[in-house]
C-alpha positions, 0 to 999 in steps of 0.5 A, a space after each residue: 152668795 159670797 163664801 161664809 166663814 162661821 164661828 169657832 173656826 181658829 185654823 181658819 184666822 191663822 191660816 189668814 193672818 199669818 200666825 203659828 196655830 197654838 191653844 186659844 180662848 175662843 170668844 168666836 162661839 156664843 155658848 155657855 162659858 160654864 162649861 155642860 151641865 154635871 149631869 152629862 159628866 155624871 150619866 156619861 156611861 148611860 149615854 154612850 149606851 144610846 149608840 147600841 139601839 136605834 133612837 125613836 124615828 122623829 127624836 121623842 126625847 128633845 120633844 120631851 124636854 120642850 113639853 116639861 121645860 115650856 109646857 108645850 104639847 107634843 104635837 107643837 114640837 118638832 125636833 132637829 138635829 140642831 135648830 140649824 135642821 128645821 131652818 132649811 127644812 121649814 122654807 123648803 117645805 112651804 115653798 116659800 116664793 119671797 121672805 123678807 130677811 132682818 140683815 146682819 144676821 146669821 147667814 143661814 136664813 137667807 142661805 136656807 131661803 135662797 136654796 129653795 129659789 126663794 127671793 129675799 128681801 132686807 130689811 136694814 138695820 143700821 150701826 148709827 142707832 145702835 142696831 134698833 129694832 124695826 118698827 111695827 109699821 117697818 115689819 108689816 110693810 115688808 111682810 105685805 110683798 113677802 110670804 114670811 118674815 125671818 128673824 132672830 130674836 134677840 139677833 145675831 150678831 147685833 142683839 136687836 129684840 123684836 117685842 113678842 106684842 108686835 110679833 104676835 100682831 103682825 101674826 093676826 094681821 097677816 094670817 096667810 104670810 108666815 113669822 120665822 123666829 129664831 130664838 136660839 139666845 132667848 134663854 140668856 135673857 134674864 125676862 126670856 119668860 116674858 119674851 119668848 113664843 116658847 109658850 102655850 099661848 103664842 102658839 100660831 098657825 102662821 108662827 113657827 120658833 126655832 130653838 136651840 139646845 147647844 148654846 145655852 148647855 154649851 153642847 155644840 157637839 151634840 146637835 140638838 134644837 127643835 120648831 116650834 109651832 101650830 099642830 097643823 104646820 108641824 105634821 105638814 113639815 114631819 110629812 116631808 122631814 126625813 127620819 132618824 136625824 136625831 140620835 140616840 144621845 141626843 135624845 138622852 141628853 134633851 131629857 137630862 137638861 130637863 133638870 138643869 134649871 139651876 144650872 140656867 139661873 146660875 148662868 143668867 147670874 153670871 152674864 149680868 155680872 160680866 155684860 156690866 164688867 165689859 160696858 164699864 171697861 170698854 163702853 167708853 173708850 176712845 177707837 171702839 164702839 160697844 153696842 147693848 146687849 142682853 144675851 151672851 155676847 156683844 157686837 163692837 165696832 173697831 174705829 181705831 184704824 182703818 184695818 180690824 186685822 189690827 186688832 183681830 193679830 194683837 188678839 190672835 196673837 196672845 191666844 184669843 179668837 173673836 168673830 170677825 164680822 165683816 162678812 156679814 151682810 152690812 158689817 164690813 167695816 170693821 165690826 166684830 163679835 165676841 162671847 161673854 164668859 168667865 171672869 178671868 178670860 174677860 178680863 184678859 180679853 179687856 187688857 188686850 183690847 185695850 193694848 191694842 187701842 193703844 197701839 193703833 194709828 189711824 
């Protein structure tokens, strides 16, 4: 597997490109650009009083907030240090032999299966219809030479949905191969009620959902996310996860971000007004090609040279860091990421995008 570069790393980029580290607007990360919740701010001494005791053995207060948030039992949760945690706890602890993977996407789906010897399956989906979703048929033909199918949903980088209908027929169809689903965006959608397997009655014995706290609270430091799943496969992953992966303030966090729902709507507010800002500036420009999106961040590619290190200096130049996409699997030619967020920072983001269009030769 060739080496994986993730977000949010600027020393990296230039180190690379050859230029003098300094401050940057850093649009390689998908978190919430309004900052974390006041209430963290405001019970800061509170929280930092967690690292005197030890926290509960199997990290009770994120169960907490996916029971009040979502209405989920307790026994449905199991709680990570990070959704990236029970990524590579789950297909370890089913022994998962082969899993159909939907690429590009987040690296670490197929690093998780492939460490514990499982063989992995693409599923290809393709920059010429805008990333589209597969089809029904696509997915059930892949799930039938696979124990389990991994995917986000909406995906990264490409932001491809996956309809909760067909998730959830796929799952009665084949009640003895597993449907991996990350929902780590889910809740930058403005209809995620409606999308989302975080719900009571999506609850499967051969569904387990991924969940991340970090990106939509913007708390990357503080590493928090859950599996969601039936009682059953969850005591089977607790039985082999090990204990106290969860801190104390973690812990104390979850239960805070329990009251953030208008902190949320104030966010989704916010990325309908600056996902249109983008499409209306940059959605037609000659040299680049701006796919949808629904969530935090969009996929691009560049066209205007033949070189994405064109672009990526003008930008890193000027103090701005996007995602290089190209060692994602299938996104070598030139495709990049970048994050939704302020105004002012897209903005500035746009007129450099823009200088650098015109600045390319072909």
């Amino acid at each position: 597997m060739e080496k994986h570069i993730h977000g949010g790393a600027p020393q990296h980029e230039f180190q690379r490109l050859g230029i003098p580290p300094h401050r940057i607007v850093d649009f390689s990360v998908n978190v919430s650009p309004l900052g974390p919740p006041r209430i963290l701010f405001n019970n800061w001494n509170n929280l930092i009083g967690e690292v005197l005791a030890y926290p509960s053995v199997n990290g009770d207060g994120i169960a907490e907030y996916y029971v009040r948030r979502f209405g989920l039992e307790y026994e449905t949760v199991l709680p990570g240090n990070g959704s990236t945690e029970c990524i590579y706890l789950v297909p370890r602890v089913l022994q998962l032999k082969k899993v159909a993977i939907i690429t590009p996407s987040f690296h670490d789906y197929e690093r998780s299966c492939r460490l514990c010897g499982a063989d992995v399956s693409e599923i290809v989906l393709s920059g010429q219809n805008g990333f589209a979703e597969p089809d029904y048929d696509t997915l059930a033909r892949n799930l039938e030479n696979a124990d389990a199918v991994m995917l986000g949903n909406p995906n990264n980088p490409t932001n491809t949905m996956i309809p909760r209908e067909s998730i959830l027929e796929l799952s009665e169809r084949f009640p003895d191969k597993y449907i991996l689903v990350d929902e780590a965006f889910i809740q930058f959608l403005d209809d995620f009620k409606e999308r989302s397997l975080l719900n009571p009655a999506c609850i499967r014995k051969n569904i387990l959902v991924f969940h991340s706290l970090t990106k939509i609270y913007d708390i990357p430091g503080i590493r928090l996310g859950a599996v969601i799943g039936h009682p059953q496969t969850i005591e089977q992953l607790k039985d082999h996860k090990e204990p106290w992966t969860v801190n104390g303030i973690a812990e104390k966090t979850a239960e805070m971000l329990i009251q953030c729902r208008d902190y949320e709507s104030q966010l989704r507010k916010l990325m309908r007004k600056e996902r249109r800002r983008f499409v209306d500036k940059l959605g037609t420009l000659d040299g680049l090609r701006l796919f949808p999106s629904h969530t935090n961040y969009f996929l691009a590619h560049w066209q205007a040279s033949d070189n994405l290190d064109d672009l990526l200096r003008i930008l890193l130049s000027n103090g701005f860091l996007v995602r290089d996409c190209r060692n994602f699997r299938n996104l070598s030619d030139n495709y990049f990421r970048f994050a939704v967020r302020k105004a002012a920072d897209n903005v500035e983001l746009i007129s450099l995008i823009k200088r650098a269009l015109k600045m390319a030769v072909k």
